[in-house]
Structure formats: structure tokens, C-alpha cells
Backbone as JSON Lines, residues from 0, in Angstrom:
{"i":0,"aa":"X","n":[102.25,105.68,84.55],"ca":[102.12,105.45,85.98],"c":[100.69,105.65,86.44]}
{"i":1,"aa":"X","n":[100.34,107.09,86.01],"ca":[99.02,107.16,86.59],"c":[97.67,107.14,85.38]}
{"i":2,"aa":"X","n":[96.36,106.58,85.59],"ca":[95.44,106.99,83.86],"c":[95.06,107.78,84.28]}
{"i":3,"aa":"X","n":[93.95,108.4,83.6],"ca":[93.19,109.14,83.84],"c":[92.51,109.76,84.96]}
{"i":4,"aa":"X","n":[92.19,108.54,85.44],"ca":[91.03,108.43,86.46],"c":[91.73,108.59,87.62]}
{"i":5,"aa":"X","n":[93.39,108.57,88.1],"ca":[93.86,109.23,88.9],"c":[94.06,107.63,89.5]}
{"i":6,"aa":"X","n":[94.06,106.82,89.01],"ca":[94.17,105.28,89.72],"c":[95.37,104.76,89.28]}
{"i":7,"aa":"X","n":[96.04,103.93,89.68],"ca":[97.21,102.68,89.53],"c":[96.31,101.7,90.29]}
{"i":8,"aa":"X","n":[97.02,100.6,89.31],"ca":[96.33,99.23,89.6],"c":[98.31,98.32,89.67]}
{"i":9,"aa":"X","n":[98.26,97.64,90.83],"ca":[99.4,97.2,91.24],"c":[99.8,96.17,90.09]}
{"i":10,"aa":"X","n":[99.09,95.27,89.29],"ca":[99.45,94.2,88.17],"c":[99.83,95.27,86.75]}
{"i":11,"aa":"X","n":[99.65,96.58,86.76],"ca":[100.02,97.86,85.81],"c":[101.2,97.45,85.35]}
{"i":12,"aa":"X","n":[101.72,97.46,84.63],"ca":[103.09,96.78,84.18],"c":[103.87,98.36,83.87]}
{"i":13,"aa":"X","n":[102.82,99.43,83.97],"ca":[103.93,100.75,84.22],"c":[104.41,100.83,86.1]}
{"i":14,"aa":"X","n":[103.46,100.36,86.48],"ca":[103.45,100.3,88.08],"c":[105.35,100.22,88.45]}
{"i":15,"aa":"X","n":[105.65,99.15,87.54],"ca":[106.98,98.59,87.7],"c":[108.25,99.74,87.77]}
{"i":16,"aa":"X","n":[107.86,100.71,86.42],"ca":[108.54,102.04,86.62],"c":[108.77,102.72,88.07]}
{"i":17,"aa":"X","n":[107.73,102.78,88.6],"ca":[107.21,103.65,89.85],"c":[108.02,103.26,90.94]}
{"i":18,"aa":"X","n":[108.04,101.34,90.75],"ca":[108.66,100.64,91.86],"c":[109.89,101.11,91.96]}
{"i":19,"aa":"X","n":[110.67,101.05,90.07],"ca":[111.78,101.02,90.36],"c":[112.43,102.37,90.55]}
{"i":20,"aa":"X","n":[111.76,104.06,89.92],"ca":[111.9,105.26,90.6],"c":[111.84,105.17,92.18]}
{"i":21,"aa":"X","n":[111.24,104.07,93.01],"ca":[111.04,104.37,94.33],"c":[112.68,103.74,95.36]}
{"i":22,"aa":"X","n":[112.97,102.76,94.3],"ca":[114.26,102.35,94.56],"c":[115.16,103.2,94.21]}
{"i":23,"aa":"X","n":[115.44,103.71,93.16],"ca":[116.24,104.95,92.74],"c":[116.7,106.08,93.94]}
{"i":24,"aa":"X","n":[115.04,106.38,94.03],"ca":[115.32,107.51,95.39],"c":[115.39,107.18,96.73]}
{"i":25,"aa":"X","n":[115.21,105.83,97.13],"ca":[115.2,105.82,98.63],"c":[117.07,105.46,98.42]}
{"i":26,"aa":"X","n":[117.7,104.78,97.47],"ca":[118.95,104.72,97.39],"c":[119.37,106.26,97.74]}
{"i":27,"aa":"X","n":[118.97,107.18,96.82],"ca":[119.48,108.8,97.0],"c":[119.01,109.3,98.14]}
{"i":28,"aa":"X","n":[118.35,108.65,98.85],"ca":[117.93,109.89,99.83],"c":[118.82,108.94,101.33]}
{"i":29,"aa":"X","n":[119.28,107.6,101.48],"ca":[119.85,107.59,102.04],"c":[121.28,108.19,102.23]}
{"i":30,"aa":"X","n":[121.78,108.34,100.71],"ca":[123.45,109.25,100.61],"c":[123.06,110.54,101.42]}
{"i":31,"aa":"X","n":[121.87,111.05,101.08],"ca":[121.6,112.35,100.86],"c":[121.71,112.56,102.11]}
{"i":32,"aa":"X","n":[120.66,111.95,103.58],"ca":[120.46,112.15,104.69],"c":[121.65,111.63,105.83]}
{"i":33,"aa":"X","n":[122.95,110.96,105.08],"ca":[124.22,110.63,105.75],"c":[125.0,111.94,105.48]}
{"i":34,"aa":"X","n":[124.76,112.94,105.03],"ca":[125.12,113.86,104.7],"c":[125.0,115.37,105.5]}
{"i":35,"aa":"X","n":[125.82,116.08,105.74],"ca":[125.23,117.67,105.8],"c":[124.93,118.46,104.54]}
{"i":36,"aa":"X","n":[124.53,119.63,104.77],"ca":[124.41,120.25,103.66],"c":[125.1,120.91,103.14]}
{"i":37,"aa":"X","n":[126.21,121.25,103.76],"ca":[127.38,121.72,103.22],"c":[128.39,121.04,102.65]}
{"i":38,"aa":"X","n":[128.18,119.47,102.69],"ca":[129.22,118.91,102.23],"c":[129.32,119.26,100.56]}
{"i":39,"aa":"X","n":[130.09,119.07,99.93],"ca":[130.32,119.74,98.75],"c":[129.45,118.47,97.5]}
{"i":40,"aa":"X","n":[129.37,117.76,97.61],"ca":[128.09,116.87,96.55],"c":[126.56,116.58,96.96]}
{"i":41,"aa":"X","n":[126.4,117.59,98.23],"ca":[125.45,117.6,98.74],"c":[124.11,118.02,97.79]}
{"i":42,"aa":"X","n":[124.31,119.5,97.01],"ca":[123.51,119.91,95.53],"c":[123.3,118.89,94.75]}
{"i":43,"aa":"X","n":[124.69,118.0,94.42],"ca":[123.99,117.42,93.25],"c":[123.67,116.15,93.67]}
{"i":44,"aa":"X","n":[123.64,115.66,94.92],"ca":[122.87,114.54,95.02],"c":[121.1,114.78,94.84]}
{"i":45,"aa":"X","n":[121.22,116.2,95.47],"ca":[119.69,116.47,95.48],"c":[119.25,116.63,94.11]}
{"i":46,"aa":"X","n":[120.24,117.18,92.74],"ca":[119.52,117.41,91.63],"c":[119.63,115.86,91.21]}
{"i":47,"aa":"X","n":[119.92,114.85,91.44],"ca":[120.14,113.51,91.0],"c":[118.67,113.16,91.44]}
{"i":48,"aa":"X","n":[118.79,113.86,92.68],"ca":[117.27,113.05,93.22],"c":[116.06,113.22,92.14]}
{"i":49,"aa":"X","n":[116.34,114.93,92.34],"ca":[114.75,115.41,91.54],"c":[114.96,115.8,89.81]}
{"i":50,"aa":"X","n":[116.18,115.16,89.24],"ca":[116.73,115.09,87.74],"c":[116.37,116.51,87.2]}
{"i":51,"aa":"X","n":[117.09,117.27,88.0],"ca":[116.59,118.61,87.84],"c":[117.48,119.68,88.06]}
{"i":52,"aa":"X","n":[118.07,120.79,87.88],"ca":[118.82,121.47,88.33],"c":[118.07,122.45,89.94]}
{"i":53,"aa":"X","n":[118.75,122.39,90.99],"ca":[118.06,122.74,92.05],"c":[118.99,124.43,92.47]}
{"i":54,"aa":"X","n":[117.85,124.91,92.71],"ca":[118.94,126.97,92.77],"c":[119.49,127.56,94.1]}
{"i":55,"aa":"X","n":[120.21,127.65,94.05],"ca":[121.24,127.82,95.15],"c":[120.38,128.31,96.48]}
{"i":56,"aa":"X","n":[119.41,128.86,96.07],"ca":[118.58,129.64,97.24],"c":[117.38,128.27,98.16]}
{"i":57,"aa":"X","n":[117.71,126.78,97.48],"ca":[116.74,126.02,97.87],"c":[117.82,125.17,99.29]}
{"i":58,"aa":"X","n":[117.48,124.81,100.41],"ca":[117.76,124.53,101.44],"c":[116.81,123.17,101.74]}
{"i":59,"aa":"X","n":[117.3,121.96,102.03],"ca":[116.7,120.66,102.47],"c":[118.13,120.04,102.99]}
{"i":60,"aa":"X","n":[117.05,120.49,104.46],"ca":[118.16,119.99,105.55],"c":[117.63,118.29,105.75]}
{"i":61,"aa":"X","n":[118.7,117.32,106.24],"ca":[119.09,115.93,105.97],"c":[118.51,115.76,107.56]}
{"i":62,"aa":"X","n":[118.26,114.74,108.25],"ca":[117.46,113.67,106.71],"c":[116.17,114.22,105.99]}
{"i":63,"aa":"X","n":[116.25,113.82,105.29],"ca":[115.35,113.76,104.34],"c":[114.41,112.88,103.1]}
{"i":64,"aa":"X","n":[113.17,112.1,103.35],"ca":[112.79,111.12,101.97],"c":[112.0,111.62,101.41]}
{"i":65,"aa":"X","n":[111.98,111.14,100.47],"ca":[111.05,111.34,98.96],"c":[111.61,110.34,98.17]}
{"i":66,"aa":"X","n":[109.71,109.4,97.65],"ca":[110.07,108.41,96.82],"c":[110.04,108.58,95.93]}
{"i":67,"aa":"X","n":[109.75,109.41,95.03],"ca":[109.8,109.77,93.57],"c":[110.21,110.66,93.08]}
{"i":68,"aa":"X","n":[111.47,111.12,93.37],"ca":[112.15,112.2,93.57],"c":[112.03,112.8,92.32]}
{"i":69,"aa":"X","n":[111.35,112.1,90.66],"ca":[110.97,112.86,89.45],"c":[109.94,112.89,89.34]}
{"i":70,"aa":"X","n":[109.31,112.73,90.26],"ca":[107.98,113.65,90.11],"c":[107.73,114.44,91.3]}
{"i":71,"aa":"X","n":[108.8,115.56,91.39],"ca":[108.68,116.49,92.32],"c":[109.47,117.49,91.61]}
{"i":72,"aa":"X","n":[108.95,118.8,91.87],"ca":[109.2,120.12,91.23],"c":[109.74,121.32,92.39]}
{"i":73,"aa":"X","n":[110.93,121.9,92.69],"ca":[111.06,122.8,93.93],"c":[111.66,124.12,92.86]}
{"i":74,"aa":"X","n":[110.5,125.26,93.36],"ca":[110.56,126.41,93.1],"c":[112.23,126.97,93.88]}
{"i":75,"aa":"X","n":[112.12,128.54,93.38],"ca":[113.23,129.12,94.63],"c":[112.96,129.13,95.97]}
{"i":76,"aa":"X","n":[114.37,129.45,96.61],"ca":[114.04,130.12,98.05],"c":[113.13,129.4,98.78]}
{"i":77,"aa":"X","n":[113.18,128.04,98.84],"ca":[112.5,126.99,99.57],"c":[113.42,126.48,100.52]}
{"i":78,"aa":"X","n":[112.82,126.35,101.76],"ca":[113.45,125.4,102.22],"c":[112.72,124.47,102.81]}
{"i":79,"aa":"X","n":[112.94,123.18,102.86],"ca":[112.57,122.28,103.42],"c":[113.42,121.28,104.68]}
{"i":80,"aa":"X","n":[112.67,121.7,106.1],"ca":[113.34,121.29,106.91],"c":[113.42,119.71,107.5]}
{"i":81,"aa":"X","n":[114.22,119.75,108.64],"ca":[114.93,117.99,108.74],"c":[113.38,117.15,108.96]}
{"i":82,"aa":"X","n":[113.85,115.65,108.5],"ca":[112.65,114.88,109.02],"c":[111.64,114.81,107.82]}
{"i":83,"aa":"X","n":[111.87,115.56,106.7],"ca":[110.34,115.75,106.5],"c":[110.14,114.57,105.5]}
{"i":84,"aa":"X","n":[108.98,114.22,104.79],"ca":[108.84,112.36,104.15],"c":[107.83,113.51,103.33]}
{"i":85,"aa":"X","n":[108.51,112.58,101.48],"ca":[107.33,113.57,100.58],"c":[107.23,112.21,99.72]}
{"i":86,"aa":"X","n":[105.63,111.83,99.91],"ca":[105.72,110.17,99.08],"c":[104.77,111.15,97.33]}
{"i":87,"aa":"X","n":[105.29,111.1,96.68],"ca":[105.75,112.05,95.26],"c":[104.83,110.65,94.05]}
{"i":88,"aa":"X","n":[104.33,109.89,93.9],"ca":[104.23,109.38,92.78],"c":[103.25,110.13,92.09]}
{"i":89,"aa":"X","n":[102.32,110.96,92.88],"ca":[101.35,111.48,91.99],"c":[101.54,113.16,91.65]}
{"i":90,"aa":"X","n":[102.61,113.02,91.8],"ca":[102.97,114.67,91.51],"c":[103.53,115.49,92.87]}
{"i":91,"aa":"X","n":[104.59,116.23,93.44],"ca":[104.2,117.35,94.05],"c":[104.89,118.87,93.42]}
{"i":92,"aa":"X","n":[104.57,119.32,93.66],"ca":[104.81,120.61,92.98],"c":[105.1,121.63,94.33]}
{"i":93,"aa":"X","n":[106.2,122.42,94.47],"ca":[106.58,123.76,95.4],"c":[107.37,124.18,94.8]}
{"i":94,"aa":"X","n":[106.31,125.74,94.58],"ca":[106.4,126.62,94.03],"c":[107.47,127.54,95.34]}
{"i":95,"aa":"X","n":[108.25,128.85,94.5],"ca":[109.0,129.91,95.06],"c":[108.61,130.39,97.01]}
{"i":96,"aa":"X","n":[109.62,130.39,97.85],"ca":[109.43,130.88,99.04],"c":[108.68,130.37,99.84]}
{"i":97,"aa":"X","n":[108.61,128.77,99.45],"ca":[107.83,128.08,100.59],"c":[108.62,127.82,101.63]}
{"i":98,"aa":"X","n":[108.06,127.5,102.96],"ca":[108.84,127.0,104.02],"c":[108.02,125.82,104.38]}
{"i":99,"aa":"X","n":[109.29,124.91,104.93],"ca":[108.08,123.12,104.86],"c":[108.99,123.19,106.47]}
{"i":100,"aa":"X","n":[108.3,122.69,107.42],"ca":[108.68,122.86,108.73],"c":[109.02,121.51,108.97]}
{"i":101,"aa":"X","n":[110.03,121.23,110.24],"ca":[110.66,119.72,110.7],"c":[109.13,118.84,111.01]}
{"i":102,"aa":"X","n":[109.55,117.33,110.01],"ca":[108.37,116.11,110.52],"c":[107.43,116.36,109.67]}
{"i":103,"aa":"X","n":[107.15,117.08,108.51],"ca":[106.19,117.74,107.39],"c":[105.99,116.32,106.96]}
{"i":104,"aa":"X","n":[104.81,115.4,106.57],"ca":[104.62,114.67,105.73],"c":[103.86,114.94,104.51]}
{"i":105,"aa":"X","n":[104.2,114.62,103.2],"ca":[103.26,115.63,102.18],"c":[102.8,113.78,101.36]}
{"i":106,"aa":"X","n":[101.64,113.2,101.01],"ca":[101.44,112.22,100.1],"c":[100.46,112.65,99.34]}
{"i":107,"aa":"X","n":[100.74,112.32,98.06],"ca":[100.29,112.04,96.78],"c":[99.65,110.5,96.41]}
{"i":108,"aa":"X","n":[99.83,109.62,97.32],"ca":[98.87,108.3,96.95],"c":[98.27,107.56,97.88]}
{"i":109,"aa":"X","n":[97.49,107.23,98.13],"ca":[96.26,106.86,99.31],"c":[95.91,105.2,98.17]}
{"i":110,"aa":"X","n":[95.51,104.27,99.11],"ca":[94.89,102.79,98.93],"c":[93.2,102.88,98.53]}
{"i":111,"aa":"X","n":[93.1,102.17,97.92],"ca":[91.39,102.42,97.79],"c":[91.23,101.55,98.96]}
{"i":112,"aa":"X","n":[89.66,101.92,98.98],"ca":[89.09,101.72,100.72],"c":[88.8,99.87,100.42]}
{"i":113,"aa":"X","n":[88.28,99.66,99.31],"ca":[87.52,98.23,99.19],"c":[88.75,97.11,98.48]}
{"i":114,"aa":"X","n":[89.79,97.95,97.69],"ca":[90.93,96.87,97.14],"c":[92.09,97.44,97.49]}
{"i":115,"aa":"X","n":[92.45,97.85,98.22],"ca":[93.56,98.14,99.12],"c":[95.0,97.43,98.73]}
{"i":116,"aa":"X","n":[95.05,96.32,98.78],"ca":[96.29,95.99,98.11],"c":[96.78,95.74,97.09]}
{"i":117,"aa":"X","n":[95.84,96.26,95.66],"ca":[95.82,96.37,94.27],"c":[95.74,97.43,93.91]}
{"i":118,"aa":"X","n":[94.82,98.37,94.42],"ca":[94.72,99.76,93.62],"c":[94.82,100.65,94.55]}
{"i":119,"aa":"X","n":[95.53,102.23,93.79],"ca":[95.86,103.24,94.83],"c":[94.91,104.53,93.99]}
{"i":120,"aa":"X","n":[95.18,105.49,94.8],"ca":[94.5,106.47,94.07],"c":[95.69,107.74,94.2]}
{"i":121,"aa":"X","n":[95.99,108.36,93.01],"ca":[97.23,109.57,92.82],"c":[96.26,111.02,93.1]}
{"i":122,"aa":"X","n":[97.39,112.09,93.92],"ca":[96.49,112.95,93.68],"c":[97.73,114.33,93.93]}
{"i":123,"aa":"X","n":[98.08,115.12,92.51],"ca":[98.78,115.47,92.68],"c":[98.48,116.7,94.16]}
{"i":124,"aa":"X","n":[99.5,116.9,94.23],"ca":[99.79,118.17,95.83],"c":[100.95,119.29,95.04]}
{"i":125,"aa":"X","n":[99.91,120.44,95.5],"ca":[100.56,121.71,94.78],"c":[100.68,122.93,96.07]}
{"i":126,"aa":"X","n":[101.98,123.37,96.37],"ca":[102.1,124.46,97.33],"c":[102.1,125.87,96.5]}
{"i":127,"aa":"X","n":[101.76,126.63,96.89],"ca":[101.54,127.94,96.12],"c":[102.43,128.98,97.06]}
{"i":128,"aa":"X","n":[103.14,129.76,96.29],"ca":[104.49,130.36,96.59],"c":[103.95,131.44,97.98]}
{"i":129,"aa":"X","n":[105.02,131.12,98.99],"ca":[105.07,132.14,99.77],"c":[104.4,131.25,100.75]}
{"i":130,"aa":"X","n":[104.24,129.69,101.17],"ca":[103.32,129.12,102.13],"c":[103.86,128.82,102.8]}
{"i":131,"aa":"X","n":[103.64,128.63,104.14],"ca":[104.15,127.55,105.33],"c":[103.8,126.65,106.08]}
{"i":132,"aa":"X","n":[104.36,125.27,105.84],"ca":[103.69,124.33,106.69],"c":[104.71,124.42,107.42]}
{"i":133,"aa":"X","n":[104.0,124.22,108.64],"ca":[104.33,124.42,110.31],"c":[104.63,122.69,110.59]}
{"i":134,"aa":"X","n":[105.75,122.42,111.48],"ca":[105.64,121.69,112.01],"c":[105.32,120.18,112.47]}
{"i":135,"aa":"X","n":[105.33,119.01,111.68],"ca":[104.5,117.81,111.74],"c":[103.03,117.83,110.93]}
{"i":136,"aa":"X","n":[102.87,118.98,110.44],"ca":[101.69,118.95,109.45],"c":[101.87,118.03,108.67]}
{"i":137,"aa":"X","n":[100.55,117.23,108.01],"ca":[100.68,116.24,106.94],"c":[99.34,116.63,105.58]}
{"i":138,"aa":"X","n":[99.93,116.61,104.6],"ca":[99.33,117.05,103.21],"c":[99.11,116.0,102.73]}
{"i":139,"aa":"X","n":[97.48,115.82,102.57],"ca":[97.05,114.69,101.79],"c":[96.93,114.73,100.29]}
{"i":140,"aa":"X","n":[96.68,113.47,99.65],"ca":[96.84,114.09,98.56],"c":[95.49,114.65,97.6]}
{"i":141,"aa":"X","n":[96.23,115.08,96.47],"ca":[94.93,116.28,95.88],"c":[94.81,117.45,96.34]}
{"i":142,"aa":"X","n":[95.42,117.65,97.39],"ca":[95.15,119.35,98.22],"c":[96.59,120.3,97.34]}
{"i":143,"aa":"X","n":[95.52,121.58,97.29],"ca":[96.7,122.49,96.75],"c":[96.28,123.64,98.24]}
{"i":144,"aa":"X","n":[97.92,124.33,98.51],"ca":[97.72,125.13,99.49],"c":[98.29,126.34,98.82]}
{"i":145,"aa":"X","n":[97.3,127.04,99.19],"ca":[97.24,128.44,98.62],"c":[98.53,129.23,98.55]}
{"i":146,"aa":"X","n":[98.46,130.22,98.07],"ca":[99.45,131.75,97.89],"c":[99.42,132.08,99.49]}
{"i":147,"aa":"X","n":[100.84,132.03,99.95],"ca":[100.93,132.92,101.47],"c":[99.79,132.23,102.3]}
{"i":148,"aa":"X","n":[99.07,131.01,102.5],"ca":[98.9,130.42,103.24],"c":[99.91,129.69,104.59]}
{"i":149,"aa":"X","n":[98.99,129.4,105.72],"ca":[100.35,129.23,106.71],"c":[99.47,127.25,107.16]}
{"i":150,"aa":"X","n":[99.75,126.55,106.96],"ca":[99.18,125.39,107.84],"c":[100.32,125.16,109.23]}
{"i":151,"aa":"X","n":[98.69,125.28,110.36],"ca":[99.38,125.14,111.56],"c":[99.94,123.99,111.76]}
{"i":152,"aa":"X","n":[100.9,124.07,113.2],"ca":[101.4,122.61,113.42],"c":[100.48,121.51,113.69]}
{"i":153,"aa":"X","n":[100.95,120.22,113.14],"ca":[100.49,119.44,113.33],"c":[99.0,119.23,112.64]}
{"i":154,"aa":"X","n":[98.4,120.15,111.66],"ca":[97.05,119.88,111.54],"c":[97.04,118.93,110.0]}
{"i":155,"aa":"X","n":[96.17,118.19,109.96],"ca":[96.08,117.35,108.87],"c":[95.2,118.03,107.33]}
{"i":156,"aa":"X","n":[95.76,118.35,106.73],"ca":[94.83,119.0,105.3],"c":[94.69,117.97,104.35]}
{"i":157,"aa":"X","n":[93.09,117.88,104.58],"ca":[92.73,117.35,103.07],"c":[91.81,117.62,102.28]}
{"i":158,"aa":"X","n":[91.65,119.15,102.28],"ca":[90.83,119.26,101.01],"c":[91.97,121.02,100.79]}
{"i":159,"aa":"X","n":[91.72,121.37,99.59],"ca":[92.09,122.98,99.36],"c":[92.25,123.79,100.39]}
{"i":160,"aa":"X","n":[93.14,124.61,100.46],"ca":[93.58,125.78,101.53],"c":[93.59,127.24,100.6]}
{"i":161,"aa":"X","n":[92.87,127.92,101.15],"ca":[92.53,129.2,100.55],"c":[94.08,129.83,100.64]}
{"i":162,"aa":"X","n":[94.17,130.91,99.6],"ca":[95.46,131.62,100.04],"c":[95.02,132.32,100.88]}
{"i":163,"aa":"X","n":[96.3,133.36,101.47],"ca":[96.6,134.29,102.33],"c":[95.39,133.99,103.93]}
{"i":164,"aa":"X","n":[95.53,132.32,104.09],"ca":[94.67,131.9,105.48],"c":[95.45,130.83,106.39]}
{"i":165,"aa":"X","n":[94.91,131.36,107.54],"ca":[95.62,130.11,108.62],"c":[94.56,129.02,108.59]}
{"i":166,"aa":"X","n":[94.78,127.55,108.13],"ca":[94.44,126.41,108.41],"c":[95.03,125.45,109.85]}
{"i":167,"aa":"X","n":[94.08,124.91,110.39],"ca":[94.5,124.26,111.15],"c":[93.73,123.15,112.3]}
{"i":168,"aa":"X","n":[94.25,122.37,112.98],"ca":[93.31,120.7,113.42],"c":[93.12,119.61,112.72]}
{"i":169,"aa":"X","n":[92.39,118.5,113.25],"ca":[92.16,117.5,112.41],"c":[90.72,117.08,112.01]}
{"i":170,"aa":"X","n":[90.22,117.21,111.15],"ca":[90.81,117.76,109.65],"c":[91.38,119.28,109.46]}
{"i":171,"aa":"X","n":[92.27,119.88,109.15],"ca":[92.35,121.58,108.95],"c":[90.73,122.0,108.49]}
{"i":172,"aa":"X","n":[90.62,123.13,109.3],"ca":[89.87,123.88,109.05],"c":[90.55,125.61,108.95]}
{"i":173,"aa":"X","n":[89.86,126.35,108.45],"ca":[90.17,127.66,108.53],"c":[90.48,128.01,109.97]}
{"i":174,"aa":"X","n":[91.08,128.98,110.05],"ca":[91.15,129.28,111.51],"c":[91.04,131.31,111.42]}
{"i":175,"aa":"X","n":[91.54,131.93,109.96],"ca":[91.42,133.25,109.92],"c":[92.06,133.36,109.07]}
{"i":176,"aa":"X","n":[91.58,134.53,108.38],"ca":[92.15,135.46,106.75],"c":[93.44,135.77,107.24]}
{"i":177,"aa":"X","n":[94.52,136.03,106.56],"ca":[95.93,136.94,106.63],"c":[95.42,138.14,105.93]}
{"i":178,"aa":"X","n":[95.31,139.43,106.52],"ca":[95.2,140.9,105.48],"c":[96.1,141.37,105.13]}
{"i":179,"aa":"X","n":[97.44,141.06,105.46],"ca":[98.67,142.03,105.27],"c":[99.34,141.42,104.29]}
{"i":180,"aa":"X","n":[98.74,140.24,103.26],"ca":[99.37,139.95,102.28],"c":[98.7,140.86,100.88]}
């Protein structure tokens, strides 16, 4: 799917995989988001999604999308709330005790600026345990957000988030250390 260089080129004849993982999961994530979470195949639609066994302590309230639902990784004691869109081809990774807040957008693949409708650029997105995105925040891709980091509502991150700090605006910037972690 992805080379080296962190690029897909749309004539990629692995590209085709990607397409058809993206069909896979928008099929699953419509069952998924006609759904509550209590309904009783509610778990394993979600481990269908992410071909994964998912631990009782993980919470993703409906609706909910993600297009590449195997290339996404959910630690424990996560929850991820309603609304939120995780476009996954280039990896995302959440790690233990994150909280992802309602309207969260998280992407992993961006258009190049000069060939835009041929080539994309992947960049995996890594949450580091104990974080919280607030609210309509959106995670670009390539950004990892720190240990016990908090991103405020609504602010856009695209580069690294220090742990144990409040990020926040557009672009996130620091806003202050956490000491009590």
C-alpha cells in the first residue's frame, strides 16, 4: 500500500487493496453506526472492523467511520466518542486510556500539492496512552500525541504534541505543561 517514501501513487496496483479495505469498512461501519452499543453483535462487528480482538474496557459510541479499519490498532480503556471519522490507510495507532471526544477527525493521508489526483502522501498517527482529544479536534497525519497530553477543542494538530501538555488553535500550538502527571 504504502513504499518507502510514505507515497501511494493511484495507478499502484496495491492501491486496489486499499480501495477494496475501504469498501470492506465503510460496509462495517455502516452496520456498526445503525447500531447501539449494547446491542449484543455490536463487539464483534467492531473486531470485524479492526480484524482484531477489541477488550471489553474499549467503548466507540455509533456512529462511527474508519476506512481502513486494518490498519488501526486500539489499546485498553479507550473510548472513542459519537461522530468521530478516522481515515486509517497510513496507520493509526491508540494506545491504553485514551479519550477521543464527539466530531474527532484523525487522517493518515493528505494529496500531494502539485499531483493531487494521482499521488497521496501516508503518515502514520500515533496517540500515546492516557491522551485526550477534546472535541472536533482534527489530527493530521504524521503527528504523534504525546503521553497524558490533552488537545483542545477544536484545534487542528499538525506537527508532534509533547506529552503531559495542553495543545491548542489553528495550527495547535502549546498552550502549557501538565505537572501533576
Amino acid at each position: 500500500m504504502i513504499d518507502a517514501t510514505g507515497l501511494g501513487n493511484k495507478n499502484d496496483p496495491r492501491m486496489r487493496d486499499v480501495e477494496a479495505e475501504m469498501i470492506r469498512s465503510h460496509e462495517l461501519c455502516l452496520k456498526i453506526s445503525s447500531k447501539k452499543p449494547t446491542d449484543p453483535d455490536y463487539k464483534a462487528l467492531l473486531e470485524e472492523l479492526f480484524q482484531c480482538e477489541i477488550d471489553d474496557s474499549v467503548a466507540i459510541v455509533s456512529p462511527f467511520y474508519c476506512d481502513c479499519g486494518c490498519r488501526m490498532t486500539i489499546g485498553k480503556n479507550v473510548t472513542i466518542n459519537k461522530g468521530a471519522t478516522i481515515l486509517s490507510p497510513g496507520q493509526v495507532v491508540i494506545e491504553d486510556n485514551v479519550l477521543i471526544g464527539p466530531e474527532v477527525k484523525i487522517t493518515t493521508v493528505d494529496h500531494d500539492l502539485h499531483d493531487r489526483h494521482n499521488l497521496f502522501h501516508f503518515g502514520k498517527v500515533t496517540i500515546k496512552e492516557n491522551a485526550w482529544i477534546c472535541i472536533g479536534a482534527i489530527i493530521c497525519p504524521g503527528v504523534t500525541i504525546g503521553k497524558n497530553a490533552v488537545v483542545a477543542a477544536g484545534a487542528v494538530v499538525t506537527k508532534d504534541v509533547e506529552p503531559n501538555t495542553i495543545v491548542g488553535g489553528i495550527p495547535a500550538k502549546m498552550i502549557k505543561k501538565i505537572d501533576n502527571f
